[in-house]
C-alpha positions in Angstrom: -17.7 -23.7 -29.1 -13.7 -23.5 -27.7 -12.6 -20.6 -26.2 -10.0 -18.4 -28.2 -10.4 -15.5 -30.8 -13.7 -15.6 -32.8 -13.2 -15.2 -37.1 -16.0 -13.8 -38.5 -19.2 -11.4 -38.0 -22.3 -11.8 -36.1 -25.1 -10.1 -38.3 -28.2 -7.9 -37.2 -30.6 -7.5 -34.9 -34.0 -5.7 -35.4 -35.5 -5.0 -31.8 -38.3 -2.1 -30.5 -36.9 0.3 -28.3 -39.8 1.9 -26.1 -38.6 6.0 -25.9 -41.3 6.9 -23.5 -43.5 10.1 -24.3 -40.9 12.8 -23.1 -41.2 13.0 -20.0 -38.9 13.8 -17.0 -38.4 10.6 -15.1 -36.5 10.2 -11.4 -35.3 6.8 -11.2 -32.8 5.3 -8.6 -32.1 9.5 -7.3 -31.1 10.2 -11.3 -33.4 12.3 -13.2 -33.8 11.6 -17.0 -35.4 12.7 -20.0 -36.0 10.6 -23.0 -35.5 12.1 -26.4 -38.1 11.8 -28.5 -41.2 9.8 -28.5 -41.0 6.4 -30.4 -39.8 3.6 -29.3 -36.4 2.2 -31.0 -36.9 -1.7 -32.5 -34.0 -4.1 -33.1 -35.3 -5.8 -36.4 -32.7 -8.6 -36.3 -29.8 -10.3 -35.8 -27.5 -13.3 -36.9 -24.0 -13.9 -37.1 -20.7 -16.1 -38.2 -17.9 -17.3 -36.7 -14.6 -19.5 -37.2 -16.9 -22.2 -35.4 -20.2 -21.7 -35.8 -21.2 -23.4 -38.6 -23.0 -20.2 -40.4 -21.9 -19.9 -44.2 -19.1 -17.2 -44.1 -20.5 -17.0 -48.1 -24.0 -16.0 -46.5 -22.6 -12.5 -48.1 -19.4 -12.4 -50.0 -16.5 -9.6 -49.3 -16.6 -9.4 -52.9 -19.7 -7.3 -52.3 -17.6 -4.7 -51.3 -16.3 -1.7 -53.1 -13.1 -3.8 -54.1 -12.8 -5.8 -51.2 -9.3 -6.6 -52.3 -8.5 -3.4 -51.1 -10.5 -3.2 -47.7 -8.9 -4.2 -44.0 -10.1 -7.2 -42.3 -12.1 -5.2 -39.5 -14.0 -3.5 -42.8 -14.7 -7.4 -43.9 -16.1 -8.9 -41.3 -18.5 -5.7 -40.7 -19.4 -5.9 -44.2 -20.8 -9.4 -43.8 -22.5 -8.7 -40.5 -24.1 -5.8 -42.2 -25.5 -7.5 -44.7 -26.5 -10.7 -42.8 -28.4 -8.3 -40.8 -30.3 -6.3 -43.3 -31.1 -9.7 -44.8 -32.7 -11.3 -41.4 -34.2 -7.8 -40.8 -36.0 -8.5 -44.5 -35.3 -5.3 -45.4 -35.0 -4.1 -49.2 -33.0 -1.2 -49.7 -34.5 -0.6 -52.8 -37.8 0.7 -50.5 -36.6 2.5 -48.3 -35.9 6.4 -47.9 -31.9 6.1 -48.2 -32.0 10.0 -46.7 -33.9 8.8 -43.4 -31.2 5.4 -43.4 -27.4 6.0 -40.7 -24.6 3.8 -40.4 -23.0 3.8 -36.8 -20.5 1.6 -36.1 -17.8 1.6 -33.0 -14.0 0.2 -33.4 -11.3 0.3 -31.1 -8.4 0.1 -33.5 -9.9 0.2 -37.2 -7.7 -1.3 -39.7 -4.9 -2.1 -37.5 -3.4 -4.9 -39.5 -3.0 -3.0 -42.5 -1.4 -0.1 -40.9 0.8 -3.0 -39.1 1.4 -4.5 -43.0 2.4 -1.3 -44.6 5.1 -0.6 -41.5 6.6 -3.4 -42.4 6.3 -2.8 -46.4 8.1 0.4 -45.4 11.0 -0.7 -42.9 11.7 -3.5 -45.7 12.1 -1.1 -48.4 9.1 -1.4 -50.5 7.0 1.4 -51.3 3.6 1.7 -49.0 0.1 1.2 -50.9 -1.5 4.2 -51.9 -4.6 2.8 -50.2 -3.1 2.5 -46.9 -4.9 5.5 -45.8 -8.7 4.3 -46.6 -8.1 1.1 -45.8 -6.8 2.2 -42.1 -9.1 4.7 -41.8 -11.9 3.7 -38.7 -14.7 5.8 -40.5 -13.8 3.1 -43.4 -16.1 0.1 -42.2 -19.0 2.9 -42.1 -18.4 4.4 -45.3 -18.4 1.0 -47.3 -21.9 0.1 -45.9 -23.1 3.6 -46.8 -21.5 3.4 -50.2 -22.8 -0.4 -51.1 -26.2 0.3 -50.2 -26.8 3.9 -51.2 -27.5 4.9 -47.7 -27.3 8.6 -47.7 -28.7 9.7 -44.0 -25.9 10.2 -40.9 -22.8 8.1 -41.0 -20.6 7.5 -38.2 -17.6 5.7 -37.2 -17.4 6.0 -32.6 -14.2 4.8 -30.7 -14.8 4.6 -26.9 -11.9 1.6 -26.9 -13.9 -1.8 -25.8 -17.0 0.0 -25.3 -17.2 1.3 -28.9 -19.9 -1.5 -29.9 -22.4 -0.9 -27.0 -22.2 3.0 -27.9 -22.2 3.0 -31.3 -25.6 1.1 -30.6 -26.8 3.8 -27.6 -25.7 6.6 -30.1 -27.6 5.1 -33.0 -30.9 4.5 -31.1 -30.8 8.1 -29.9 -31.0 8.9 -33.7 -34.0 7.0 -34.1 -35.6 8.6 -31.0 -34.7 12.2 -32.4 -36.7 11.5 -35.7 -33.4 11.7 -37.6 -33.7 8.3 -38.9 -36.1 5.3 -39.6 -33.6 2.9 -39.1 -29.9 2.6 -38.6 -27.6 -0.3 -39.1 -25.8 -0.1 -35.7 -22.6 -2.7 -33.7 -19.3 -2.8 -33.8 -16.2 -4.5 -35.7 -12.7 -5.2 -34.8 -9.4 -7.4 -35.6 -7.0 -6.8 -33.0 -5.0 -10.3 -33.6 -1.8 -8.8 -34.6 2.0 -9.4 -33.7 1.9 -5.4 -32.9 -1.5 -5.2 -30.1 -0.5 -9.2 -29.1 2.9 -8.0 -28.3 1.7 -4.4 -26.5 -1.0 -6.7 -24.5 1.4 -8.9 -23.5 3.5 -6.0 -22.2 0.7 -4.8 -19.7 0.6 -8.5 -18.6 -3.3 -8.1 -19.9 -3.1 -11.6 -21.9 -3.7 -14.8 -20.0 -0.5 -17.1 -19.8 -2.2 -20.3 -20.3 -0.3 -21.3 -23.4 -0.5 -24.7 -22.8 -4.4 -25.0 -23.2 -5.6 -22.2 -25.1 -9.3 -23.4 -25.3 -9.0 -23.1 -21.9 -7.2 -19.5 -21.6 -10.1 -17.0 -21.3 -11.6 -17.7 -17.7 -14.5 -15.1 -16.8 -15.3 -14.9 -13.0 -13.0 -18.2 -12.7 -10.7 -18.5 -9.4 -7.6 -19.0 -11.7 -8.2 -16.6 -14.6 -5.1 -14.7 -15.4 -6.1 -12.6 -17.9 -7.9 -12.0 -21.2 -7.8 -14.0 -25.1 -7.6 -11.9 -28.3 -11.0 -12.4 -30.6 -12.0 -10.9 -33.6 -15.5 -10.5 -35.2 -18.0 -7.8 -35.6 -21.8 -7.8 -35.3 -24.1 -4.9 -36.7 -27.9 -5.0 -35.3 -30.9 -3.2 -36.9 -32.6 -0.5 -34.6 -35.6 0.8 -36.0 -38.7 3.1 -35.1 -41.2 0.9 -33.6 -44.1 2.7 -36.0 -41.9 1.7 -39.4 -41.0 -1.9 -38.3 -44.5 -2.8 -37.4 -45.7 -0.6 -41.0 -43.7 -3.3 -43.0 -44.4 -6.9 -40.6 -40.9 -6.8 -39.5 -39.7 -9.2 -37.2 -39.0 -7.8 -33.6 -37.1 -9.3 -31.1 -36.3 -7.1 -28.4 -36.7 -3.9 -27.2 -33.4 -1.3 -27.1 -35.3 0.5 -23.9 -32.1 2.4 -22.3 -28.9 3.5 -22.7 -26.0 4.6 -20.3 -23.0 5.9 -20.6 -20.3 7.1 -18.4 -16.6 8.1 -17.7 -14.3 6.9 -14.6 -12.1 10.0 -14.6 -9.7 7.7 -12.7 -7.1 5.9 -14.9 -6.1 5.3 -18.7 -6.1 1.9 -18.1 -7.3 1.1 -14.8 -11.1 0.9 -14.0 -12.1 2.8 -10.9 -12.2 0.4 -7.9 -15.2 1.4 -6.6 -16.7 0.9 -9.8 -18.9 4.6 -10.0 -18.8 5.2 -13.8 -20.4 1.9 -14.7 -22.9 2.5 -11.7 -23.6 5.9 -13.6 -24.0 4.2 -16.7 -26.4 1.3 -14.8 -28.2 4.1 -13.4 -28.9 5.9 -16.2 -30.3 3.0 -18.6 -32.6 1.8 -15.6 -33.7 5.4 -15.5 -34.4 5.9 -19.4 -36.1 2.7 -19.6 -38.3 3.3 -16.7 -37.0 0.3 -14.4 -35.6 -0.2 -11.3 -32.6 -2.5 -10.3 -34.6 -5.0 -8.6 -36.4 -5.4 -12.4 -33.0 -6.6 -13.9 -34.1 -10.9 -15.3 -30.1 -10.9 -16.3 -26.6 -9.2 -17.6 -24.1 -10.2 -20.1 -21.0 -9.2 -18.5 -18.2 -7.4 -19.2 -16.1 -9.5 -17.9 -13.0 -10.5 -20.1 -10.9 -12.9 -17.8 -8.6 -10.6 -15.7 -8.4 -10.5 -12.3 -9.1 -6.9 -11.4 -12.1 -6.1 -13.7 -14.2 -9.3 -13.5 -13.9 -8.9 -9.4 -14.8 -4.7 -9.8 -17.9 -5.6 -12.3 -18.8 -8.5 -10.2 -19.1 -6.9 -6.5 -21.2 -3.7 -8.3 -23.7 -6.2 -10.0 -24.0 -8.1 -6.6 -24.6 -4.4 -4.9 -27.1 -3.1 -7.5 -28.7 -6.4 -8.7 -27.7 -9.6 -7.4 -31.1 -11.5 -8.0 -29.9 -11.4 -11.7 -28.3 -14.2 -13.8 -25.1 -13.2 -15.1 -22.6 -14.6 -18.3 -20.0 -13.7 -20.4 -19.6 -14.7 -23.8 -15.7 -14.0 -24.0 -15.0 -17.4 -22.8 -16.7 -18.2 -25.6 -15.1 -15.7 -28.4 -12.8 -14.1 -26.7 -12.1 -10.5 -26.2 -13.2 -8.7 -29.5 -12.5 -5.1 -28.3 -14.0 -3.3 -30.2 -16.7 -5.5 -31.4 -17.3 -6.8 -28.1 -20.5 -4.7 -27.3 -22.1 -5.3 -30.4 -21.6 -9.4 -30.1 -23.1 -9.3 -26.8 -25.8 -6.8 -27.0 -26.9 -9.3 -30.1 -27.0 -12.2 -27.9 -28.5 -10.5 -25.1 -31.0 -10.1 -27.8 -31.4 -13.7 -28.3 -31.3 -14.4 -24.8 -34.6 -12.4 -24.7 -35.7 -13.4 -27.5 -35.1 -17.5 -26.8 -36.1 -17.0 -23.2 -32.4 -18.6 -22.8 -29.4 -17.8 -21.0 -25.8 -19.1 -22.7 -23.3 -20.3 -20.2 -19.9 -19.2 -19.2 -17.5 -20.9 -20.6 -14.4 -22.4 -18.7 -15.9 -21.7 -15.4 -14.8 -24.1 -13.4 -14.2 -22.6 -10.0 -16.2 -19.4 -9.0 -13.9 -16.7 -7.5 -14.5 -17.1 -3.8 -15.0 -13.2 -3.8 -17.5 -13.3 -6.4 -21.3 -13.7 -5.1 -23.4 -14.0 -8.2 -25.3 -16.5 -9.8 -23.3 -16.7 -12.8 -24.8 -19.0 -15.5 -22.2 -22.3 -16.3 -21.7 -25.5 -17.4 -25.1 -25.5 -19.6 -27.1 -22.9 -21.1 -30.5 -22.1 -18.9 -33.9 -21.7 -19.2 -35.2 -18.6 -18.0 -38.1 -16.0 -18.0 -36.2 -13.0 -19.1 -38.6 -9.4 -19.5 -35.3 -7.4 -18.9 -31.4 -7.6 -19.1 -28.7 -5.2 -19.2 -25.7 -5.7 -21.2 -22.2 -4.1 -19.8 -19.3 -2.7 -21.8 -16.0 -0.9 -20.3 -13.1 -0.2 -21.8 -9.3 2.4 -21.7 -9.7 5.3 -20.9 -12.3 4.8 -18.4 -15.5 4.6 -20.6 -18.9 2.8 -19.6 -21.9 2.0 -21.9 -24.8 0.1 -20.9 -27.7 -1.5 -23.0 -31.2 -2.1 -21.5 -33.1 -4.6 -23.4 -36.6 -5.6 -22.5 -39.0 -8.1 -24.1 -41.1 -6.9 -27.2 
């Protein structure tokens, strides 16, 4: 698939997620204690995108509550949702809608609407008097809850690029309280506007490589120069292990930690010697019972820029530098938002598959980089248990431990 900014909406995932029985645990010098004592499945997953080939009309925005009058970011969740509860083969009809959440993370909700209505206004035409829900983050959320008469927690999480991966962490800690059965858990976003292109552009954050776009977004390449706008969403099924197995529902994975963290250093900046996403490392290994030595492989954050990819990259050669690394943004792009939730689903897969995807446009390693980063071609490999990393403003870390079923 090119490089550039993914269209579309990668679906669910249904996986296990292994709680433990309660106990304290003192892993790596970090003492934990799970919540609850179930594990959490992922049930499914699938997705679309501008070049995948997967039927955008798998689910039509139609399905919405007037879709007409719903943002893109709401859209693309909408369809991810529903892909996923379809490859999750679940039927809302049986289930206990009071024991059902929605939890999904967004960096900048319905951006392009607010972005629409501005320019309405400063033209001199009246706004919409749906601008509001239609902007609203919590919107994406409420439309899933609303279409499927899911009446149990509903949430909408903004940790800025992170917001996927903790909407996910946040949602299987809800299944581990006994809260819910299930929740439909990821992330959706549609940054690719003239207002966040033009404000990216004026923290010199975008790559410059106008000339070859396919070729912009550059993870852990010598000559990347910055990141590529996507847009997409993916929403992933996370259910108690005891209800998936009741109905024969497919598992693919196991949600077996979760980490997050703050830098306390910068709004913008991560910290340089990387300590909040070594908290959030830390504290996944520790909830999941693992060491670093028993990481098989990480999706990366890693969106193309010089700073961040080098930061992420010298922590994961520190901590766990047997493991094989990717990162799908060469791929997709930099979905913000969404980000987490795309690659926490093909983390999934890559468990799942027993496959690793490759980096895309990686043609030089950074010198200063000393990973094996997968490239080229997508590999085989024995993977029991991978991490997948998420950063984002503001300093925030969230990790996702996934282990075989």
């Amino acid at each position: 698939m090119p490089a550039g900014g993914v269209h579309g909406a990668v679906g669910q995932v249904g996986a296990s997620v292994a709680d433990g029985d309660g106990v304290d645990r003192d892993v790596g010098g970090v003492q934990h204690r799970r919540l609850g004592s179930e594990d959490v499945v992922v049930a499914g997953a699938a997705g679309q995108n501008q070049w995948s080939g997967i039927p955008a009309l798998l689910v039509s925005v139609q399905g919405l509550h007037d879709g007409r009058c719903t943002d893109r970011y709401s859209q693309l969740g909408f369809i991810a949702g529903a892909e996923a509860l379809r490859t999750a083969g679940l039927d809302p009809q049986g289930w206990d809608a009071a024991r059902v959440g929605v939890v999904i993370g967004t960096s900048v909700g319905g951006v392009s609407t607010l972005q629409e209505q501005i320019t309405r206004q400063a033209s001199g035409e009246k706004v919409s008097a749906l601008t509001v829900p239609m902007f609203a983050p919590n919107m994406l959320p409420g439309q899933l809850a609303l279409h499927w008469q899911i009446h149990g927690p509903t949430f909408a999480v903004s940790t800025a690029c992170a917001s996927g991966a903790t909407a996910l962490g946040l949602a299987a800690q809800l299944v581990r309280s006994g809260a819910c059965d299930l929740v439909l858990a990821g992330g959706s976003d549609a940054p690719v506007t003239r207002i966040l292109s033009g404000a990216f552009a004026r923290m010199n954050a975008l790559s410059s490589r106008c000339t070859n776009p396919a070729a912009a977004s550059r993870p852990f390449d010598a000559a990347r120069d910055g990141f590529v706008l996507g847009e997409g969403a993916a929403v992933l099924v996370l259910e108690r292990a005891t209800h998936a197995s009741a109905r024969g529902a497919p598992v693919l994975a196991r949600l077996a930690g979760f980490g997050a963290s703050a830098d306390a250093h910068h709004i913008t900046d991560p910290h340089p010697h990387s300590y909040g996403l070594e908290q959030a490392i830390t504290t996944a290994l520790a909830e999941a019972g693992a060491t670093p030595a028993d990481v098989d492989h990480v999706n990366a954050h890693a969106t193309g820029t010089p700073k961040g990819d080098l930061l992420e990259a010298r922590l994961l050669a520190r901590l766990c530098g047997q493991a094989s690394v990717t990162s799908a943004k060469g791929t997709l792009g930099h979905t913000m938002g969404a980000a987490g939730a795309i690659e926490a689903a093909l983390t999934v897969r890559t468990i799942a598959e027993q496959t690793v995807p490759p980096t895309a446009n990686l043609d030089r390693l950074d010198a200063a980089i000393d990973l094996d980063v997968v490239t080229g071609a997508a590999r085989n490999q024995h993977v029991r248990l991978a991490l997948s990393n998420s950063s984002g403003f503001g300093g925030q870390n969230a990790v996702l431990l996934f282990t075989a079923p």
